[in-house]
C-alpha positions in Angstrom: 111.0 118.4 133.3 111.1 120.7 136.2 113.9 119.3 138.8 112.5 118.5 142.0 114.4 118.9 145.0 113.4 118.3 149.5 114.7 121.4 151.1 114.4 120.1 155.0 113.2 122.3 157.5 112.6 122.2 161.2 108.8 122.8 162.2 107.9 125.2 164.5 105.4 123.6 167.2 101.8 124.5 167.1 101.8 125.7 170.7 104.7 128.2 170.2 102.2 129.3 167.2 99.1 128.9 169.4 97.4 132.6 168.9 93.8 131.1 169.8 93.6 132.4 173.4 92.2 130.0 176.6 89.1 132.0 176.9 86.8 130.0 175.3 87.7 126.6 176.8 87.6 128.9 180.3 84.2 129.9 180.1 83.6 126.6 179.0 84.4 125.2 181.9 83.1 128.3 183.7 79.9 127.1 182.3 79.2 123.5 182.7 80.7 123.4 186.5 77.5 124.7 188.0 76.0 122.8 185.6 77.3 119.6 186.9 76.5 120.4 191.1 72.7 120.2 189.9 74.3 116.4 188.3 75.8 115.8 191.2 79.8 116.5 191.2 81.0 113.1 193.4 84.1 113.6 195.0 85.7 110.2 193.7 85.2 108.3 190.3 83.5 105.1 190.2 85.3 101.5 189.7 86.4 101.2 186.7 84.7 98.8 184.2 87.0 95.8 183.3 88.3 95.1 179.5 86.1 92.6 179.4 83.3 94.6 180.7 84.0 97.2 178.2 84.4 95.1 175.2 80.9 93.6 176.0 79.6 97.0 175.8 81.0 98.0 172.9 78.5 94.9 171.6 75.2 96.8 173.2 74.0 98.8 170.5 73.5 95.7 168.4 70.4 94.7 170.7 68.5 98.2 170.1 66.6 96.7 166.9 63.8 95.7 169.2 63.6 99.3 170.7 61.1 101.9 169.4 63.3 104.7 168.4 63.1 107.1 170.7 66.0 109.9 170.4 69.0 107.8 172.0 71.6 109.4 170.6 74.2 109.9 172.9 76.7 106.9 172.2 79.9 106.5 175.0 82.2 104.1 173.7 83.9 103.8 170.3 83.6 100.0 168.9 87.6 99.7 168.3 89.6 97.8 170.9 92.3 100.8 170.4 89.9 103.4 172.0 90.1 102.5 175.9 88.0 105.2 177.5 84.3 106.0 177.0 83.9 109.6 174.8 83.9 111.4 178.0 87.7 110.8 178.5 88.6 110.7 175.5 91.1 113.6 174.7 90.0 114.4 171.1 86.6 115.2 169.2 84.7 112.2 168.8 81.4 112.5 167.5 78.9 109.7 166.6 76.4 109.6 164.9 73.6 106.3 165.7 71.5 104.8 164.0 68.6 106.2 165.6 69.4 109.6 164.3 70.1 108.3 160.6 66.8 106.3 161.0 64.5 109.5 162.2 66.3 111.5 159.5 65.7 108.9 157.0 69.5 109.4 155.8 70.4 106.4 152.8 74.1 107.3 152.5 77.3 108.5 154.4 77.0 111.6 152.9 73.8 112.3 154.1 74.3 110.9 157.7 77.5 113.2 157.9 75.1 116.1 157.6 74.9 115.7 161.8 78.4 116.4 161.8 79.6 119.9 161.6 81.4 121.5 158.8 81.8 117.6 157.3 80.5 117.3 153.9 80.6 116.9 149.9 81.4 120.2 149.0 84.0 119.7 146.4 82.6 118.5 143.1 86.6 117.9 141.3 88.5 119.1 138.6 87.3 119.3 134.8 89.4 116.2 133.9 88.2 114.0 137.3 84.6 115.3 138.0 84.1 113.3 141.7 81.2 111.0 142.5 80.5 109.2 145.8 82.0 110.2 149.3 84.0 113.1 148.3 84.2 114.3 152.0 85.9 117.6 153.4 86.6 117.8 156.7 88.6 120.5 158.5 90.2 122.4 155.3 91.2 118.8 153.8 90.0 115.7 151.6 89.0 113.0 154.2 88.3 110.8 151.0 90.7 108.7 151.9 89.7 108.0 155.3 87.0 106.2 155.1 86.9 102.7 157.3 84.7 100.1 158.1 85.0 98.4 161.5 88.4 99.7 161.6 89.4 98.5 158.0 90.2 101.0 155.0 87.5 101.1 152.7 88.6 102.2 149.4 86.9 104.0 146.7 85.1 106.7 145.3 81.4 105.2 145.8 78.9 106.3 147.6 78.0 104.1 150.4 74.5 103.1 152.0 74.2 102.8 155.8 71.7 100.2 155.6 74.4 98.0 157.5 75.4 100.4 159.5 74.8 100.7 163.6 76.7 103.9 164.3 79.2 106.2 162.7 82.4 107.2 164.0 83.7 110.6 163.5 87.2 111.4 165.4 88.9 114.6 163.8 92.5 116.0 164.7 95.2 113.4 163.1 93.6 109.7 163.2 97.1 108.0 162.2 98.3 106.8 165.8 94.4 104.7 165.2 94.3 103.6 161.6 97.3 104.6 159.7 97.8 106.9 156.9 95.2 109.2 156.8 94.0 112.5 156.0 95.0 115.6 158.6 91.6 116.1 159.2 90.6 113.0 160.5 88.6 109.5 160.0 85.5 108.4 159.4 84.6 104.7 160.6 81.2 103.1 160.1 80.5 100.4 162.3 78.9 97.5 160.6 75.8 95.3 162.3 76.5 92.2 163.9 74.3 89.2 164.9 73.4 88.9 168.7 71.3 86.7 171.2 68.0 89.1 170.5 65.3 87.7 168.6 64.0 90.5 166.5 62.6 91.5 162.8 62.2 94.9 161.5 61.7 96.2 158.0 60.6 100.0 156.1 59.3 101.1 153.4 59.6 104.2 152.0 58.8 106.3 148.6 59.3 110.1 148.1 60.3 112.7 146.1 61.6 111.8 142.4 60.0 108.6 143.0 62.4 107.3 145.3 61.4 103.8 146.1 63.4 102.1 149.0 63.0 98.6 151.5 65.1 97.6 153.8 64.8 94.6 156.5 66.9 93.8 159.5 66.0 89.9 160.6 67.9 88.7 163.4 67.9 85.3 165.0 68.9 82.9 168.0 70.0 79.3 166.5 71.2 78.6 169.9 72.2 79.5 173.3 75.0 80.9 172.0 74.7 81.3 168.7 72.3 83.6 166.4 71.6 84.5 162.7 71.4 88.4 161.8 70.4 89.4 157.8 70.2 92.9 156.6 68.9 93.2 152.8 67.9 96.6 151.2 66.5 97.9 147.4 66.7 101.4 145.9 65.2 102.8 142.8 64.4 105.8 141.7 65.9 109.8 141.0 67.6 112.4 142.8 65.1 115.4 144.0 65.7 118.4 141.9 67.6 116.7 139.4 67.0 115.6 136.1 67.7 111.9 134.8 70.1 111.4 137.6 69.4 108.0 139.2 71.0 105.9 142.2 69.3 102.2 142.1 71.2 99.9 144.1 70.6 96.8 146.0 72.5 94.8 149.1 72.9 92.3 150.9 74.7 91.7 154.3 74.6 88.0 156.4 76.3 88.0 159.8 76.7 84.5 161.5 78.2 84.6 165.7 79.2 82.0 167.5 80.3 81.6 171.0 77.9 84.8 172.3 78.1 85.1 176.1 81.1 83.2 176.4 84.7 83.6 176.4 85.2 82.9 172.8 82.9 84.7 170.0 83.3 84.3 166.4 81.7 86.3 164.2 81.4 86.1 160.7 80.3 88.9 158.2 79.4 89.0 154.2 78.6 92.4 152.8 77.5 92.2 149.1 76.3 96.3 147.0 75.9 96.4 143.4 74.8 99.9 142.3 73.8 100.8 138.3 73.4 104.9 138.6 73.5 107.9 136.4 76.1 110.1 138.1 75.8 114.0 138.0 77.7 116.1 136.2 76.6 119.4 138.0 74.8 122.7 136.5 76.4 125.4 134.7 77.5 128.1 137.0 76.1 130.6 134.2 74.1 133.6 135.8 75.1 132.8 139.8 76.6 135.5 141.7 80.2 136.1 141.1 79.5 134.6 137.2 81.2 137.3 134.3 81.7 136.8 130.8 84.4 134.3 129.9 85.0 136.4 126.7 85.4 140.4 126.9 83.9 140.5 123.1 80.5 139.1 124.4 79.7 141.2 127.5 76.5 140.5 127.3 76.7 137.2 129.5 77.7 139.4 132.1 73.5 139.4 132.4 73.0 136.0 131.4 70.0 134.1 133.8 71.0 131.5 136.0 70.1 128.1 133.9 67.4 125.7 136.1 69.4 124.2 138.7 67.5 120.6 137.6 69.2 121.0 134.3 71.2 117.7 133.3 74.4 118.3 131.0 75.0 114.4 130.7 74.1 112.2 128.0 72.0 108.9 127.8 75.4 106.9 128.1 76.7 108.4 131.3 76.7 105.2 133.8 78.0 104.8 137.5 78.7 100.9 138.3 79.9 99.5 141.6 79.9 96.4 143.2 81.6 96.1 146.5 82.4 92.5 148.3 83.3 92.6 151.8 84.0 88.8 153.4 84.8 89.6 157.5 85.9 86.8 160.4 86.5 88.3 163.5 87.4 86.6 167.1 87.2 87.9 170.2 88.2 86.2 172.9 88.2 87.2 176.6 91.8 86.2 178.3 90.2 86.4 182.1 88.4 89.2 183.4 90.6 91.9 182.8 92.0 91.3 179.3 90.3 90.7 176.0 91.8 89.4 172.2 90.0 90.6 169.1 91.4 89.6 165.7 89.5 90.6 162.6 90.7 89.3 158.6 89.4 91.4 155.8 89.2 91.0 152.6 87.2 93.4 150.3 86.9 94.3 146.8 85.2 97.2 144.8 85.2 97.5 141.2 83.7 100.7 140.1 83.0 102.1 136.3 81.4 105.1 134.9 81.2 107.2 132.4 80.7 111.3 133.4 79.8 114.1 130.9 81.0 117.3 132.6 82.0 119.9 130.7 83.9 123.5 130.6 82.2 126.8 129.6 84.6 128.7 128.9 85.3 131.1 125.8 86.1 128.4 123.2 83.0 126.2 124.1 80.0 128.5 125.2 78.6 129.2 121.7 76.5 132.4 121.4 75.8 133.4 118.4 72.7 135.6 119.1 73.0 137.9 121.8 69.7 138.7 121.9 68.4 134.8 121.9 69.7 132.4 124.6 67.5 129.7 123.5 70.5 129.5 121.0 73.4 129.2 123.3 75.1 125.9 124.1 77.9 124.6 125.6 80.3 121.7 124.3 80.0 118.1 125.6 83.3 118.4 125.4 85.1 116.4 129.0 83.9 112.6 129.0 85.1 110.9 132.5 86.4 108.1 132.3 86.9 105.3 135.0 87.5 101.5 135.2 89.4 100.6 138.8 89.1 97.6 140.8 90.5 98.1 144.6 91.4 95.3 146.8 92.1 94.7 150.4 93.3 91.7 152.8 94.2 92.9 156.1 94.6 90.7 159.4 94.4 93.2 162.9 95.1 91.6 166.3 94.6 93.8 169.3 94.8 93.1 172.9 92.8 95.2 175.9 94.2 95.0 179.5 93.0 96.7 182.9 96.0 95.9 185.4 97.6 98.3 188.4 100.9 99.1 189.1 102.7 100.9 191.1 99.4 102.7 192.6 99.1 103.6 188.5 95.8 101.9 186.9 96.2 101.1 183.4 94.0 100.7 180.0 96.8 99.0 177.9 95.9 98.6 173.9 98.6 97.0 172.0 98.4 95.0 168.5 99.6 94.6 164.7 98.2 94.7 161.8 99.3 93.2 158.2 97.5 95.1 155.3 97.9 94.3 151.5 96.3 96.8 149.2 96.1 96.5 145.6 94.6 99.1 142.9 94.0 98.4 139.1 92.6 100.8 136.6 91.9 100.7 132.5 92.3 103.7 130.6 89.4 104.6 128.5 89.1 107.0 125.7 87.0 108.3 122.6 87.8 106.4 120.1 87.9 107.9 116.6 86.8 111.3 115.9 83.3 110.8 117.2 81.9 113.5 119.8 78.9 114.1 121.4 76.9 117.5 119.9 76.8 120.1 122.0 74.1 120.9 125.4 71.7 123.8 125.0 72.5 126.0 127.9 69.2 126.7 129.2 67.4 123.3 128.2 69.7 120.5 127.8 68.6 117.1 126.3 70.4 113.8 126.9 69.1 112.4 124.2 70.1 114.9 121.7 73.4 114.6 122.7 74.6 111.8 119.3 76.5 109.2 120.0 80.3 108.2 121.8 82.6 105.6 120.2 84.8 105.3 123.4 86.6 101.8 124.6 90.0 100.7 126.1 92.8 102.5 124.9 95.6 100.1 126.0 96.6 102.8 129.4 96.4 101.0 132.9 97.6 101.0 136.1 99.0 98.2 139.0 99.8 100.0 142.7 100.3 97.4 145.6 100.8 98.4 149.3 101.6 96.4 151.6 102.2 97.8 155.2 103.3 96.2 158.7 102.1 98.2 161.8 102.7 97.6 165.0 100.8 100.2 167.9 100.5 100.2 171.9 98.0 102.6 173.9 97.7 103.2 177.7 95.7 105.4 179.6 97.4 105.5 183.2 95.0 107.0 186.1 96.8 108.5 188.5 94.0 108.3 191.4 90.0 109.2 191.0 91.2 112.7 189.0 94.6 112.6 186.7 94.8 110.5 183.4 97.7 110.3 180.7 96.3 108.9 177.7 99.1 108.1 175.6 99.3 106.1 171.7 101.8 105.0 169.8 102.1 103.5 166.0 105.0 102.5 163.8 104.1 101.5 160.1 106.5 100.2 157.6 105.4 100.5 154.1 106.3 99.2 150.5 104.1 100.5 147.6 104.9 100.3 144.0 103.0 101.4 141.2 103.4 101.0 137.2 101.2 103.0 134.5 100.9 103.4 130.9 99.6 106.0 129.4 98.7 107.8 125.6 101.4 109.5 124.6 101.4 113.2 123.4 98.5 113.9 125.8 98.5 116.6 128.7 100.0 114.4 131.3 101.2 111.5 129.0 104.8 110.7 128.6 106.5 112.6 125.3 106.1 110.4 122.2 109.9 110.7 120.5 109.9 108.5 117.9 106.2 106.9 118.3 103.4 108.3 116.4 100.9 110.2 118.5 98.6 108.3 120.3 100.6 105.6 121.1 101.0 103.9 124.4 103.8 104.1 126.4 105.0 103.5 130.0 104.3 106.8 132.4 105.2 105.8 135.3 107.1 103.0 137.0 107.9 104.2 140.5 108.4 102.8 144.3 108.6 104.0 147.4 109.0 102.4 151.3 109.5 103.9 154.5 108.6 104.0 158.6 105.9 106.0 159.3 106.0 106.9 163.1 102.7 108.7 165.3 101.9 109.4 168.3 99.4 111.1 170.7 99.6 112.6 174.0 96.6 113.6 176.3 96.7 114.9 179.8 92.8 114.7 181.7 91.7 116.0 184.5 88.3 114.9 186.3 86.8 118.0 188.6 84.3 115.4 188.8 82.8 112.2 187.8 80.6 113.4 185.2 83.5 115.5 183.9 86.8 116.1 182.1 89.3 119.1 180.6 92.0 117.9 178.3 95.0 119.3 176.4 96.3 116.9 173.7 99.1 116.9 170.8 99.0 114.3 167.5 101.2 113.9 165.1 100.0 112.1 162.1 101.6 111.3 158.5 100.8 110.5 155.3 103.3 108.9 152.5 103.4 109.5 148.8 100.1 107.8 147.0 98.6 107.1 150.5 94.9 108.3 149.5 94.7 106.2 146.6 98.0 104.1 146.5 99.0 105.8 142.7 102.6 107.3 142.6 103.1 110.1 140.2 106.2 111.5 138.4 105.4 114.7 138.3 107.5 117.2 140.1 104.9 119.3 141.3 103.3 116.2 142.6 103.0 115.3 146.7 102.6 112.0 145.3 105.9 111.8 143.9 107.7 109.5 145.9 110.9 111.5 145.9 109.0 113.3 148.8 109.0 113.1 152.4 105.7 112.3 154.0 103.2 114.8 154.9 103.1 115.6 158.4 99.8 117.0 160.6 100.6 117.8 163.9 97.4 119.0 166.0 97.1 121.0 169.2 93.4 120.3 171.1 92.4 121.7 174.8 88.7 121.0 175.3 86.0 120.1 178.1 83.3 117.4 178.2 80.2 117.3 180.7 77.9 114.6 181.1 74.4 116.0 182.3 70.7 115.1 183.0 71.5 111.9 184.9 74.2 111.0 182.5 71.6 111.4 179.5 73.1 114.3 177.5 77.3 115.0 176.7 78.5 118.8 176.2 81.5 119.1 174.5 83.7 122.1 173.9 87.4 122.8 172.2 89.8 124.9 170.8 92.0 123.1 168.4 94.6 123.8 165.5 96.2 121.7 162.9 99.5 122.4 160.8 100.3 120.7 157.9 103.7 120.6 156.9 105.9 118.9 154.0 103.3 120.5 151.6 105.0 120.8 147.9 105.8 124.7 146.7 107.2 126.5 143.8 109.8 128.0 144.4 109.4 131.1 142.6 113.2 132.2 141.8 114.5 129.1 140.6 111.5 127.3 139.7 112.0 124.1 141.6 110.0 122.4 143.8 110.6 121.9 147.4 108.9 120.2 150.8 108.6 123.5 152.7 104.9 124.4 152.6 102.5 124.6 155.5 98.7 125.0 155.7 97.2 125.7 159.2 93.2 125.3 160.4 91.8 126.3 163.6 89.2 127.1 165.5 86.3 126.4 168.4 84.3 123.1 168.0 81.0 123.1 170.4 78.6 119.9 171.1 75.8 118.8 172.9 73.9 114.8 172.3 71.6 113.0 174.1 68.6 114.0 176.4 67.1 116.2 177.8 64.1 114.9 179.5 62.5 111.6 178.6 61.1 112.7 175.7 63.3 115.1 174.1 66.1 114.4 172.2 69.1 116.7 170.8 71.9 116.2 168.5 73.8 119.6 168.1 77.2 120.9 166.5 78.9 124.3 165.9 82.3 124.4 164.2 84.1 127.6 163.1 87.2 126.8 160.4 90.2 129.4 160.0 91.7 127.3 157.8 94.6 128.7 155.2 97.9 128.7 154.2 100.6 129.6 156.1 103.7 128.6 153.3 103.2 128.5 149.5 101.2 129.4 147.1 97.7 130.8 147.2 95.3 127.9 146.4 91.9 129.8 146.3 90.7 131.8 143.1 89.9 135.2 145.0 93.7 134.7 145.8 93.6 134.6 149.8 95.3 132.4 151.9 92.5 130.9 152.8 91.7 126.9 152.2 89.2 126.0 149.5 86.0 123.9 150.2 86.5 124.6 154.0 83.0 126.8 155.1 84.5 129.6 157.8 81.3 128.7 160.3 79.0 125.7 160.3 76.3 124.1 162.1 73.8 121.7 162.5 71.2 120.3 165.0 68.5 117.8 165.3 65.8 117.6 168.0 63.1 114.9 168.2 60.0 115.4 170.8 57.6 112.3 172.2 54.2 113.7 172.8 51.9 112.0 175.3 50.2 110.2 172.7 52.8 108.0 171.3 53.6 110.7 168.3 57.1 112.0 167.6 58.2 115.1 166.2 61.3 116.3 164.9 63.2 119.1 163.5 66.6 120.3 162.3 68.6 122.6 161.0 71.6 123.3 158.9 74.4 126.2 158.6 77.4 126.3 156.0 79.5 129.5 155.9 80.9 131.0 152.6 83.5 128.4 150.8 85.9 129.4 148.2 86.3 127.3 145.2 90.0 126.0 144.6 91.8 127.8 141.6 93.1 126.8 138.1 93.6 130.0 135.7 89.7 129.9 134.8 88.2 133.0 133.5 84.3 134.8 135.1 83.7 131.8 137.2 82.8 132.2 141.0 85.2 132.1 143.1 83.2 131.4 145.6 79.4 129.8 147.2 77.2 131.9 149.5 76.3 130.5 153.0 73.4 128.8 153.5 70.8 128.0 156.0 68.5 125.0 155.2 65.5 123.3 157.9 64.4 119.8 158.0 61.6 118.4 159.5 60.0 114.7 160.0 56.9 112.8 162.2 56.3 109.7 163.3 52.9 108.3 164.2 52.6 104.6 165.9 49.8 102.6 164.4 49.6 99.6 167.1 52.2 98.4 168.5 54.5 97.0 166.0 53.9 99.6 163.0 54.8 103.8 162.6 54.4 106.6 159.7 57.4 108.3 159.3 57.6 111.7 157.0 60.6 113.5 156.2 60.8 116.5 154.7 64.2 117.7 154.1 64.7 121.5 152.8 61.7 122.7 154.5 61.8 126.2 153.1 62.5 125.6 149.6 66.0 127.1 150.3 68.1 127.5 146.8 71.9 126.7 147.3 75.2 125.7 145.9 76.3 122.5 147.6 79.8 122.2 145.9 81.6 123.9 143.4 84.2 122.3 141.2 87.7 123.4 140.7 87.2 125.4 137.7 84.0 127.0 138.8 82.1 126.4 135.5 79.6 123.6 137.3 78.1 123.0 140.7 75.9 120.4 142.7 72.7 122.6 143.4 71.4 121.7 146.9 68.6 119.6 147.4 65.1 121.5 147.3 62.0 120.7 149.4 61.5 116.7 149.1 59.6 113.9 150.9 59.7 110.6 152.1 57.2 108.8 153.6 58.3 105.2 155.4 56.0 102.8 156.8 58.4 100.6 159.9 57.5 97.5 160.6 58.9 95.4 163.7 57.7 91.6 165.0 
C-alpha cells in the first residue's frame, strides 16, 4: 500500500489572491442607488423588530394556505433562530425559493424546485461502480449531497425527496459550517417543513400528465382551540418519468403536525413525517453517437459514425428496484423569554432505509459487441455493473438556541447563541451476484428489460457500522453601530467522534487481500476512528446608504472532517476520507449589494465571490505519496432579482457564472484542464407569472446551463464533456369560482434535446426531460 503522509502548509488568503476586480459590485451599486430615490432612500432605519417579533414572523408563511397564489415570492427572513437579520442584511447569498413558485411550477421534488436556483442541480450521474439516484446536487464546483437539512436538521441519504411538506427552501451558498456543521464548500440546502397554525383552511390538487403521471396531494389545517390547531399534509404518486422508458417513481406520504400554546409565550409543536417510495431507478442512455463519442476500439472505426441510440432507451432490467422509507418524529419548543428574547429547542429523530438495485453498465471495448459493421440492429452492450445498495441512516439530534435584541454601550445587538447534541449512525449490507449467473446482454439501439435473463444476487456477508456523535456549541451577533454600520459576526466549535468498521469480499478491487483465505471470502476492510474540534467562523461588515439598502464584504471559513458526507471512513491512501487526514478547509471571500424596490415588493441582489478549498489529497508525483496540499478555487458574479413588480406581475430571476478549477493537484476533468467537473461555466434561470384582469394567470420561464465537463477515470471515446443548453417552460391557471383553478404546466416547451448529467466514465447520461404536461385541478374550502 501506498504510504500516506500530511505535508502542512500555510494558506494563502483569498483576498491576497482576489484577481476578480470591484467593478461589478460598483456598477452595481452604481445601478440600484437611483433606483432606490424613486423607493424612497430615508435618511435613518426604522426600529428594529424585537426577537420575539421576529421569531413570530418567521411563523407567517404558514398562514398563506388560504391565499390564492398570486406570485409572492420574495421571502425576508430565514426560519432558523441562527439567522438574525432579514435577507436584505444578510451578508451572504441567500436565495429562497416558496412554495408559491414550486406550486405554479408544479415542481414534486427538490431537484426540481432547485431548478429556480442558479447553476444548482443534478448534473452528475456517478461512477460505473456507484451509479447516483436521488438528490445528487452540485452546487458551486462541489457535491452539496451532503448538505441537505430539514428545519435545520441533517437529512441523510441519497433519495429523492418530495416537497409536498415543504413551505419554502433555503438556499445559502459560500461555507454554511458556522450555521449547521460540517458541510459541503459550496453551501446548504434547508427545506423548511409545514407547521400547524391558528388558520382554518383545506386545500387539495390533482394532477395527471405526461407518462401518466398521477399525483394528489391535500393540506387540511385546523383550530382545536384558541391556542391550539391540527395541520395534515398527505400526498400519492404514480406513474413514469417523461421521455423515459419503464422508469417509475410511485410514492406516498404522510405528515401530521399538532401545536400547542399558539399566540402565547410557550408553543409546542409537534411533527411526524412518514415517505415510502417503490421506484425503478435510471440507469442513464448510452452515450453512443453524441458529440464528442469515438470508437472505444481502433479495430472498429466504424462506431466513430455510430447514431445516437433513443434517449427513452432503458438499459435496466425488470429487477432493478429503488425502496425508501423515511421516518421523521419532530418536538420543538419555543418559548418567548420577555419581549426581547426567544428559546427554541427542537429533538429529532429520523430514519431512512433505502434499497435498490441499478443496472448501469460500461461500453467500452470488451463489452460493446459488434459483430456486423454494417448491421447495428446486432450490436449490444453487456449488463455487466449491477448496483447494489442496502443502508439504513439514523439521526437523534437535540438543538437549543436562544435570540436576544439588547443595547450596549450605544451598540444594538442581535445575539444567537446555542448547542446542539447530534448522534448519527449508518448501516449498510453488502450485496452481490451470487453464483455465475448474469444478466444477457442490452441491444444498443432497442433494449428490452425483459430479455435481460435472470440475477441470482443476495447478501454476501460485507457490511458496515459508522457512528457520529458531535457536540457543538455556536454564538452569533449582529452589532449596529447607529441607523447605517453593522458587524455581523458567527462563531461555531464542533467536537466530533466517528468510528466506522466494514467487511468486505476479499480479492475484489477494493477488498482487503485474501492471504491465506480462498477468494471470495469475507474479511474485515476497515476498522478506523477519528475525533477532533472543528472551528468556523464568519465575518460581515454592512453598510446601509439607505433603508431599503445594503453593500457587504464578508469572509467564512468552513470545514469538513474525514467521512463527514456520509460518516464512512476509508483506508485507502488516496482517500480524503482517510482519517489520517486533516479536515478540509473552504474559506470564501463575498462583496455584494442588495436593494429592496417597488414599495419593498421586489429584492436585487448582486456579488462577486470566491471560494478556495484547501487540504485536498494529491499525488505526489516524484515519490508517489500522498499529501494534504491541494487546492481547488471557484469564483465568480452571482446576480438576483424576486418579488414584484406591480400587483400583478411576478419575477423570480438568477444569473450565476462559475470559474471553478484547480489551483493544486491533479487535473480532475477528462479534456485535462484545470477546470472542475459538473460545474456549468454560466447559468441561469427565471420565472415570471402575470394576473390578467380576468382572474387568469400566466406564466413563463426559462433555463440556461453552460458547457460542463465530465470528471475523468482513464475511459477511452467517451465525451468529455455536455453542450449548453437553453430549455423554456410555461404554465396557466384559470379560476373556476371561487374556491377551484386549472393549472397546466408545460415544461420543455420547445422540445429542446439535452444532456442533463454525465457520469464519470462518460459511457451513460440522464437525457433531459422533453416537452411534458401536467394538468392540476386546486381545490380550497
Amino acid at each position: 500500500m501506498t504510504s500516506i503522509k500530511s505535508r502542512k502548509h500555510t494558506a494563502v488568503s483569498p483576498l491576497a489572491q482576489t484577481t476578480l476586480g470591484l467593478a461589478a459590485l460598483a456598477s452595481s451599486v452604481a445601478l440600484a442607488l437611483p433606483l432606490s430615490a424613486t423607493a424612497g432612500a430615508l435618511p435613518g432605519v426604522a426600529d428594529a423588530p424585537t426577537a420575539a417579533q421576529r421569531a413570530k414572523a418567521r411563523n407567517l408563511p404558514a398562514t398563506k394556505v388560504e391565499a390564492d397564489a398570486n406570485g409572492d415570492y420574495k421571502v425576508d427572513m430565514q426560519d432558523s433562530l441562527k439567522f438574525t437579520q432579514p435577507i436584505l442584511d444578510t451578508t451572504q447569498t441567500v436565495s429562497i425559493i416558496s412554495k408559491e413558485i414550486i406550486t405554479e411550477q408544479a415542481a414534486t421534488t427538490l431537484t426540481e424546485a432547485l431548478r429556480n436556483s442558479a447553476g444548482v442541480g443534478t448534473f452528475y450521474a456517478g461512477e460505473n461502480g456507484n451509479t447516483s439516484t436521488g438528490d445528487t446536487v452540485y452546487m458551486r464546483g462541489f457535491d452539496s449531497s451532503g448538505s441537505i437539512f430539514v428545519d435545520g436538521v441533517r437529512d441523510m441519504g441519497s433519495i429523492s425527496r418530495d416537497v409536498f411538506n415543504v413551505e419554502q427552501i433555503e438556499v445559502t451558498k459560500g461555507p454554511a459550517s458556522t450555521d449547521y456543521g460540517r458541510t459541503a464548500p459550496s453551501g446548504s440546502i434547508n427545506l423548511v417543513t409545514k407547521h400547524a397554525h391558528l388558520g382554518k383552511a383545506v386545500s387539495a390538487a390533482v394532477s395527471y400528465g405526461s407518462a401518466a403521471r398521477k399525483r394528489v396531494t391535500a393540506d387540511w389545517n385546523q383550530p382545536l382551540s384558541d391556542s391550539a390547531a391540527l395541520r395534515l399534509n398527505v400526498m400519492g404518486q404514480d406513474g413514469g418519468v417523461p421521455g423515459r422508458d419503464h422508469v417509475e417513481q410511485t410514492r406516498w406520504g404522510v405528515a401530521p403536525s399538532l401545536a400547542f400554546g399558539l399566540g402565547t409565550p410557550t408553543r409546542v409543536t409537534l411533527d411526524f413525517l412518514h415517505v415510502k417510495q417503490d421506484n425503478i431507478p435510471d440507469g442513464g442512455v448510452f452515450t453512443i453517437g453524441l458529440p464528442g463519442y469515438s470508437s472505444p476500439d481502433p479495430e472498429r472505426p466504424w462506431l466513430n459514425d455510430a447514431a445516437p441510440v433513443d434517449p427513452s432507451n432503458f438499459y435496466g432490467t425488470l429487477d432493478d428496484h429503488d425502496d425508501v422509507r423515511a421516518d421523521m418524529a419532530t418536538v420543538r419548543i419555543d418559548h418567548d423569554l420577555g419581549d426581547n428574547a426567544t428559546l427554541r429547542n427542537i429533538t429529532r429523530w429520523g430514519k431512512t432505509t433505502q434499497d435498490y438495485l441499478l443496472t448501469s453498465f460500461m461500453g467500452n471495448a470488451s463489452r460493446l459487441d459488434t459483430p456486423d459493421a454494417s448491421d447495428p440492429a446486432g450490436w449490444t452492450v453487456a449488463r455487466s455493473n449491477p448496483n447494489f445498495k442496502d443502508q439504513t441512516n439514523r439521526i437523534l439530534t437535540n438543538q437549543t438556541t436562544v435570540n436576544a435584541n439588547f443595547t450596549g454601550a450605544d451598540v444594538e445587538h442581535d445575539l444567537s447563541a446555542g448547542l446542539e447534541l447530534t448522534r448519527e449512525k449508518v448501516e449498510s449490507r453488502g450485496q452481490a451476484v451470487i453464483g455465475d449467473s448474469a444478466w444477457l446482454p442490452a441491444d444498443v439501439y432497442h433494449p428490452q428489460p425483459g430479455q435481460a435473463g435472470h440475477l441470482d444476487y443476495g447478501h454476501n456477508g460485507a457490511d458496515g457500522h459508522g457512528t457520529t456523535t458531535t457536540k457543538a456549541v455556536y454564538l452569533f451577533d449582529t452589532l449596529k453601530f447607529g441607523t447605517q454600520w453593522q458587524l455581523n459576526a458567527g462563531l461555531r466549535l464542533d467536537r466530533y467522534d466517528t468510528d466506522y468498521a466494514a467487511s468486505a469480499v476479499c480479492g475484489g478491487r477494493r477488498g482487503p487481500a485474501c492471504g491465506d483465505n480462498p477468494d471470495g471470502t469475507v474479511l474485515p476492510s476497515v476498522n478506523a476512528s477519528d475525533s477532533g474540534s472543528l472551528f468556523s467562523w464568519k465575518l460581515g461588515l454592512l453598510y446601509k446608504p439607505a433603508e431599503n439598502g445594503s453593500v457587504y464584504a464578508n469572509v467564512a471559513l468552513g470545514q469538513e472532517p474525514p467521512g463527514g458526507n456520509a460518516l464512512v471512513l476509508s483506508d485507502r491512501p488516496n482517500s480524503v476520507d482517510n482519517p489520517v487526514f486533516d479536515p478540509q478547509q473552504a474559506r470564501t471571500t463575498e462583496l455584494g449589494t442588495k436593494w429592496q424596490l417597488a414599495g419593498d415588493r421586489l429584492l436585487l441582489t448582486a456579488a462577486i465571490y470566491r471560494t478556495v478549498v484547501s487540504n485536498q489529497v494529491v499525488q505526489d508525483p516524484v515519490d508517489q505519496q500522498y499529501y494534504q496540499v491541494g487546492k481547488k478555487r471557484v469564483q465568480g458574479v452571482e446576480l438576483a432579482a424576486v418579488g414584484k413588480l406591480t400587483d400583478n406581475w411576478s419575477l423570480s430571476a438568477g444569473y450565476t457564472t462559475m470559474d471553478a478549477s484547480v489551483v493544486k493537484g491533479s487535473a480532475v476533468s477528462e479534456d485535462g484542464s484545470s477546470d472542475l467537473a459538473y460545474t456549468p461555466d454560466a447559468a441561469f434561470t427565471a420565472w415570471t407569472t402575470w394576473r390578467l384582469p380576468f382572474g387568469l394567470l400566466v406564466g413563463a420561464g426559462a433555463r440556461y446551463n453552460g458547457e460542463m465537463k465530465r470528471g475523468s477515470d482513464g475511459a477511452i471515446g467517451t465525451p468529455d464533456h455536455v453542450e449548453a443548453y437553453w430549455v423554456a417552460d410555461a404554465m396557466a391557471s384559470l379560476p373556476l369560482g371561487e374556491r377551484v383553478n386549472l393549472q397546466l404546466n408545460i415544461n420543455n416547451l420547445f422540445d429542446k434535446d439535452y444532456v442533463a448529467a454525465i457520469n464519470k466514465s462518460g459511457y451513460r447520461y440522464t437525457p433531459g426531460t422533453p416537452r411534458s404536461f401536467m394538468l392540476s385541478a386546486n381545490v380550497r374550502f
